[in-house]
N, C-alpha and C positions, 0 to 999 in steps of 0.2 A: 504494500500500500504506500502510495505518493505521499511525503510530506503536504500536509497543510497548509494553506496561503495563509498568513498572518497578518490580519488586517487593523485599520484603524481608524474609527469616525469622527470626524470632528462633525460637531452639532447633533452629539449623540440624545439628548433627551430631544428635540423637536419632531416631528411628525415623521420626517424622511430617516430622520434618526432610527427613531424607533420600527420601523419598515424595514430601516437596513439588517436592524439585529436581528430578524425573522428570515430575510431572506441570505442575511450570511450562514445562518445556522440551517438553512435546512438547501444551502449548497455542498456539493461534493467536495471535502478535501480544503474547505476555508475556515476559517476560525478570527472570531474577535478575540482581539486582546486587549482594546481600550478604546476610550470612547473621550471626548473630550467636550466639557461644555463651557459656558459661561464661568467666570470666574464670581460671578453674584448669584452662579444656581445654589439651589439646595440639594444637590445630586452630588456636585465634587466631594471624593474623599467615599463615596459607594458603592458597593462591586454593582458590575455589568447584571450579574442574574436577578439584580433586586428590579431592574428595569427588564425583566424575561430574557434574557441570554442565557440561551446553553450552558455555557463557559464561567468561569471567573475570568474578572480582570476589573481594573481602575477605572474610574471615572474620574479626572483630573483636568484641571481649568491652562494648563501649558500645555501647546504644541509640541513642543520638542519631546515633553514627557511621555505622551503618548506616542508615540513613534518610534519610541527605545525599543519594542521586542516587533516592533512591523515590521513588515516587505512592504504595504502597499497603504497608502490615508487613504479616504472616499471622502470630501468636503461639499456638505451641506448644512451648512452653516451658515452667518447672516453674512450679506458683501462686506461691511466692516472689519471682520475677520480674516476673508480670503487671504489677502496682503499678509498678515503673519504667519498664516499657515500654508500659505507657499514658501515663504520663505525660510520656516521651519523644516521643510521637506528638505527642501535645497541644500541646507545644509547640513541635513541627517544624508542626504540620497536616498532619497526614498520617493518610488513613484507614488502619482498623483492622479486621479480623477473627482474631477471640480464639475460639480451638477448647482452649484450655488450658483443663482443670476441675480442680475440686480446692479453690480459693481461697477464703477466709472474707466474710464479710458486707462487713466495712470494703470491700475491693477489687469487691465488686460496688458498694457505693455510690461508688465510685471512679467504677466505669464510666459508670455513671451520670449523672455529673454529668460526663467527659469526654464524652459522648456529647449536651452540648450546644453543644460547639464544635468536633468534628470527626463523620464517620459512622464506624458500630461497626458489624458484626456480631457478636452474641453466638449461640455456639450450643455445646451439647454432644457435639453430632455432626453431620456437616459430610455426609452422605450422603442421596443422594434416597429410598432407600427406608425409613431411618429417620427422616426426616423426613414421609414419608407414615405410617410405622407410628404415629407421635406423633398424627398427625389420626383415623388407626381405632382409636385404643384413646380419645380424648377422645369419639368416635361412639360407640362401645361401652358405654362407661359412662353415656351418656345416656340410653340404649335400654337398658340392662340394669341393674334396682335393687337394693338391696342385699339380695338374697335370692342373689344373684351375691358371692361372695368374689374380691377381686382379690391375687391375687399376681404380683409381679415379682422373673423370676428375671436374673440376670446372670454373667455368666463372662468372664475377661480373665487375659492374661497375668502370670506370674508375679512381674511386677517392676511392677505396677499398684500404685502406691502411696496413693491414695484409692477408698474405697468405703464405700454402692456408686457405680458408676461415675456420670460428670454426666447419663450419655444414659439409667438405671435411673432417676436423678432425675425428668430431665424426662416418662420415660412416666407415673412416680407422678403428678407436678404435673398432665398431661394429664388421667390418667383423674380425678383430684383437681376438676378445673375441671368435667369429664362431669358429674361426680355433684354439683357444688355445693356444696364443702366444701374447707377446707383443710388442703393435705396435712400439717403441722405437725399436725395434729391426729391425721389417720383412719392417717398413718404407723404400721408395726410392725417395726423394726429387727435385735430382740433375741429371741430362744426360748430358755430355756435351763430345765430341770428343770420343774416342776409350773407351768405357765404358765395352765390353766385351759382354759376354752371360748373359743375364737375370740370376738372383740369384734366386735360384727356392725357391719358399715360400714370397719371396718379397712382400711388398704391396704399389704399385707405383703412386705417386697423379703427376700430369699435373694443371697447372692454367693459364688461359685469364684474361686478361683486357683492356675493353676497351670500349668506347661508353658509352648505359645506361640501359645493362645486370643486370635486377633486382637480379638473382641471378640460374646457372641452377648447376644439379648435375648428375653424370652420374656412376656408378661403375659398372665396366664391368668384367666377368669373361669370359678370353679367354680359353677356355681348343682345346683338339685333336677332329680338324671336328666341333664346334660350339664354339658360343659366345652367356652368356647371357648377360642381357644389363639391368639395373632397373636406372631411368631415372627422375629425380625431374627438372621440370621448372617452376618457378614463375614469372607470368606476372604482378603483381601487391602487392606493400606493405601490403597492407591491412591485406593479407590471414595471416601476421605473425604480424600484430598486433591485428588481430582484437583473435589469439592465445595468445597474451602478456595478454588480457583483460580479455580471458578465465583466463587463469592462477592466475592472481589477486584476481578475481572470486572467486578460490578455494582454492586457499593459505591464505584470509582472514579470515576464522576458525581454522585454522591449528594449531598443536602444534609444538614449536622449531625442527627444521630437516632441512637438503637438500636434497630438490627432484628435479628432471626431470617430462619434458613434459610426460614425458610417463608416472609415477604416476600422473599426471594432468590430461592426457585423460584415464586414467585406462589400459593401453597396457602391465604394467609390470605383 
């Protein structure tokens, strides 16, 4: 029997957190060994199983600390954080996949330039079918010109505190690359009072919140006499961590890079 992948979560007590302990434990051959939270939680100083882990192991408010017995972090934790705990990595060597969205330019250039002396997975959404969604709506927009209106709608739970969401982002960016143009540009954010006629090329996101909307996605091209409609809804965390664990998975042989789920699932 194969050694264990010896993993590590940062923003282990929030939602994704606690998804990730389920589905580390009930994959083949991975194992939690520490979880990292807030330095204000009441978790730090915990074992893992009192939050349902398999396993023992720490619950501790340092990066570095947790990543003493890993091979691998999985970061879902708030963008405030990211910037430490990549740079925690970097300096442990320890690979990375980063499902935390939300965080400003500086910290992607961050990743960036860690991502030349350890491997990264960077990704918004860590699930196979929104990861395929990302590849049909980038088809869509290649095959469909701008006589087609693209809108992307998004919905997320009440306590989603950036929007729109990273994974509304990356379909915009997608259908963005379809069409040949950049989304900074053909972006439409904002509607509010006498806004005029539609800007023809535009690529328009809408966002919900409310209740405990795990996460749905919708990118609709309106053109003359029909609408296509390609449509992501997730009823359950799992499906994107139990992708966070895949990707751990595969990034733990890796050499220094940043990839995407789609180099993870082979889609590129």
């Amino acid at each position: 029997m194969s050694k264990s992948l010896r993993i590590a979560v940062f923003g282990i007590t929030g939602r994704m957190g606690k998804a990730l302990i389920a589905a580390i434990d009930e994959a083949p051959n991975t194992r939690l060994v520490a979880g990292c939270a807030s330095s204000s939680s009441s978790w730090v100083g915990h074992d893992l199983r009192e939050l349902g882990a398999r396993n023992s192991g720490k619950i501790v408010a340092a990066a570095s600390e947790a990543l003493a017995e890993a091979q691998v972090a999985i970061d879902f934790s708030l963008p405030a954080a990211t910037a430490a705990n990549v740079a925690a990595c970097v300096n442990a060597h320890r690979a990375l996949v980063i499902g935390t969205t939300g965080f400003d330019e500086s910290v992607r250039a961050q990743i960036s330039a860690a991502a030349r002396e350890i491997p990264i997975v960077l990704a918004p959404n860590m699930s196979l079918g929104v990861n395929l969604l990302l590849r049909l709506v980038e088809l869509a927009a290649q095959k469909l010109d701008d006589e087609y209106d693209i809108e992307i709608f998004e919905a997320h739970h009440r306590n989603k505190k950036d929007a729109p969401s990273g994974t509304a982002l990356a379909l915009g960016e997608a259908a963005a690359k379809g069409r040949g143009v950049a989304l900074e540009t053909a972006a439409e954010h904002t509607r509010h009072g006498t806004t005029g006629v539609r800007r023809r090329g535009a690529i328009g996101f809408s966002v919900f919140r409310g209740g405990d909307v795990v996460g749905d996605h919708t990118v609709t091209f309106a053109g003359p006499g029909e609408r296509v409609e390609l449509t992501h809804r997730a009823s359950d965390r799992m499906a994107f961590a139990r992708g966070a664990v895949r990707a751990a998975q595969w990034l733990a042989s890796r050499s220094p890079g940043l990839y995407s789920m789609r180099d993870v699932l082979g889609l590129e």
